[in-house]
C-alpha angles and dihedrals in degrees: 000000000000129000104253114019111186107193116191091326112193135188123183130174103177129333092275094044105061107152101165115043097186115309120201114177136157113220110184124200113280092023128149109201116166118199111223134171140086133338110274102019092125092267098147095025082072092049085052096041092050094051091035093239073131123032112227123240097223131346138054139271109192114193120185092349092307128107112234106191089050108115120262087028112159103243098172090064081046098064092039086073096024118072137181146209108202119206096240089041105233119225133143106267093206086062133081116242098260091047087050082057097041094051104072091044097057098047101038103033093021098236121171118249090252093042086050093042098055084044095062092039095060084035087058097041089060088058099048098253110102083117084058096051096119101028111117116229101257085053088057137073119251093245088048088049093059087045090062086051100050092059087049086058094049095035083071087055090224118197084220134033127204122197115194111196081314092181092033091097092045129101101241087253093067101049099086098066090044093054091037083068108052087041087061084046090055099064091054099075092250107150104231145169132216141198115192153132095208099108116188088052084054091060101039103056112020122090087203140023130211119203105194126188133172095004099310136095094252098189139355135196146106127324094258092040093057089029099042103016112009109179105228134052102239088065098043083060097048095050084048095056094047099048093038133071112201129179135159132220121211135144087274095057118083103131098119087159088058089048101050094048094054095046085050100053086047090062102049084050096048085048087240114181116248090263102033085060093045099045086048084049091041100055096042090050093050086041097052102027093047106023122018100038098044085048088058105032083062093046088041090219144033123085143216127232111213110197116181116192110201101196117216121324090349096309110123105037095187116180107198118183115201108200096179087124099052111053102198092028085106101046083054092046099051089050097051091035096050100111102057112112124250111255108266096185088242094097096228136088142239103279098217097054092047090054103030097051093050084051090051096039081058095047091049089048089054094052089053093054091054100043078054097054094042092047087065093091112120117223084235083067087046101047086045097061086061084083107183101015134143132256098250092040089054094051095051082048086053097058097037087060099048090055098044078053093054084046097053094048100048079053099049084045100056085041091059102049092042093058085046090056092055106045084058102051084048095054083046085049088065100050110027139064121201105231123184116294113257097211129346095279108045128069118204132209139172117225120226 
């Protein structure tokens, strides 16, 4: 028999609010299963259902041999081997953060207040916060604050243990401590489950995971089969879309701030290092602000699709342009991208290109200042250094000017967009390896 049997397990809170379709699902003792898949799927309705913070609508959840959605069921017995570990962590503000630990155990299990309070101290002392003992929450991190509850949660020595989304209310900063925690759990034989989004800590300490979509537990498997080789579609998707960043670029697209935002969120999510994240950011900024959206505003249409694959935990950071929409995107790009390496496999660049291209791209810069200084002369200055001559000479000297003018901006112009250009490309030298094209339309490169 295992410990927690779900049989056809249903939720509905009106016809068109059905969280929960009929879930059937076996958890054994010792057991890691962590819960993954899109918003709204009935992720933390199971939790709910399992614990009976929700009654269910139909089905059976069957914990320790007892059914705990037959009527008359004892809950509170229950709870006592059942914790969890709510999102937005859930402690009295007007206590102190032992006694937010004592308290359950002295009402549920009936501890004494010197048996409870030996209890959270060694509670807090396994997650690192004995010194913050008598700190109130609003006094604490939120990081700090789950901690505490999650000592609440262990001081009851549950024989399960439920995480709801337990970073999803924590600055990113914080995450860390949190996850450092249940990792550390993991290894102890607790049974636990746990809803996240939080993937690598998904694959690293569950023995199962469960995808679930529309209200069903869609697949199910081990960590490398969901996360390497998942079964269904609807789960290859969903592993696509959380290790890939795509965005196109069109002539309606300008929001660079929009962009950003959204590349930078990716790579907080994928773990990525400081300068992992700002050379992925670096090189799609160069690429679309100098090169793909100049390409399409001269042609007025076309567009570009950018898709970074981030590997796993960061590992593979893999830039691939698509230029299907832009038939001759790929022919530009070859010729302004020319000069970035080939991928060696080293991870690092000729040194001689990645010093001597930003010195050029300078000393461009600096000719085209000075074009454009000495470009500043009027045709009045120039007609006047004609001195003594005569009407029609100085309207012949008129015209040749201003076409030597029109000339010398179209030059300065082109000079400055050149040296533009390649400062750009330099900058793109520094960070990006040109790796081999995966179809006639892509290229493909490796950040650094």
């Amino acid at each position: 028999m295992s410990l927690i049997e779900i049989r056809n397990l249903k939720k509905e809170y009106s016809p068109d609010v059905v969280p929960l379709r009929g879930v059937t699902a076996d958890i054994e003792a010792g057991e890691v299963i962590s819960i993954i898949g899109p918003s709204g799927t009935g992720k933390s309705t199971l939790l709910r259902c399992i614990n009976r913070l929700e009654t269910p609508t139909s089905g059976q959840v069957i914990v320790d041999g007892v059914d705990v959605c037959a009527p008359g069921a004892d809950l509170a017995k229950l709870r006592r081997s059942m914790g969890m570990v709510f999102q937005s962590f859930n402690l009295f503000p007007h206590k102190m953060a032992v006694e937010n630990i004592m308290l359950p155990q002295q009402s549920l299990l009936g501890r004494s207040a010197r048996e409870a309070y030996e209890e959270a101290m060694q509670q807090l002392e396994r997650v690192g916060l004995a010194d913050k003992a008598r700190r109130y929450p609003d006094e604490l991190s939120g990081g700090q604050k789950q901690r505490v509850a999650i000592a609440r949660a262990l001081a009851m020595h549950p024989q399960i243990l439920l995480f709801d989304e337990p970073t999803s209310a924590l600055d990113p900063t914080m995450v860390s401590e949190v996850l450092s925690v249940i990792r550390d759990l993991a290894g102890t034989g607790l049974t636990m489950l746990l809803v996240t989004h939080e993937m690598r800590l998904a694959r690293h300490v569950s023995n199962r995971v469960f995808f679930m979509k529309d209200g069903e537990i869609y697949e199910e498997g081990s960590p490398e089969q969901i996360f390497e080789n998942p079964l269904r579609e609807g789960t290859r998707n969903f592993i696509f879309r959380i290790r890939n960043w795509t965005y196109t670029l069109s002539p309606s697209s300008r929001d660079f701030h929009e962009m950003n935002g959204s590349l930078e969120k990716f790579c907080k999510d994928q773990f990525l290092g400081r300068r992992q994240a700002m050379n992925c950011q670096l090189a799609v900024e160069e690429l679309a602000v100098s090169f793909l959206l100049p390409a399409i505003e001269r042609a007025g249409q076309g567009a570009f699709q950018l898709t970074l694959f981030a590997g796993e935990e960061g590992a593979e950071r893999k830039l691939m342009i698509d230029c299907a929409d832009f038939p001759e995107g790929k022919k530009l790009l070859e010729d302004l991208l020319k000069n970035i390496s080939a991928d060696s496999g080293s991870g690092k660049g000729s040194p001689v290109l990645q010093k001597a291209e930003p010195e050029k791209s300078r000393e461009a810069a600096k000719a085209a200042e000075k074009a454009e200084a000495e470009g500043n002369a009027t045709i009045a200055e120039k007609a006047e250094a004609a001195g003594n001559a005569t009407m029609a000479e100085k309207a012949e000297a008129a015209e040749d000017a201003k076409t030597a003018e029109k000339a010398e901006a179209e030059e300065i112009s082109g000079t400055k967009t050149g040296s533009m250009e390649a400062a750009s490309a330099a900058i793109l030298e520094n960070v990006l390896r040109r790796l081999p094209d995966e179809g006639e339309d892509t290229m493909v490169f490796r950040i650094l």
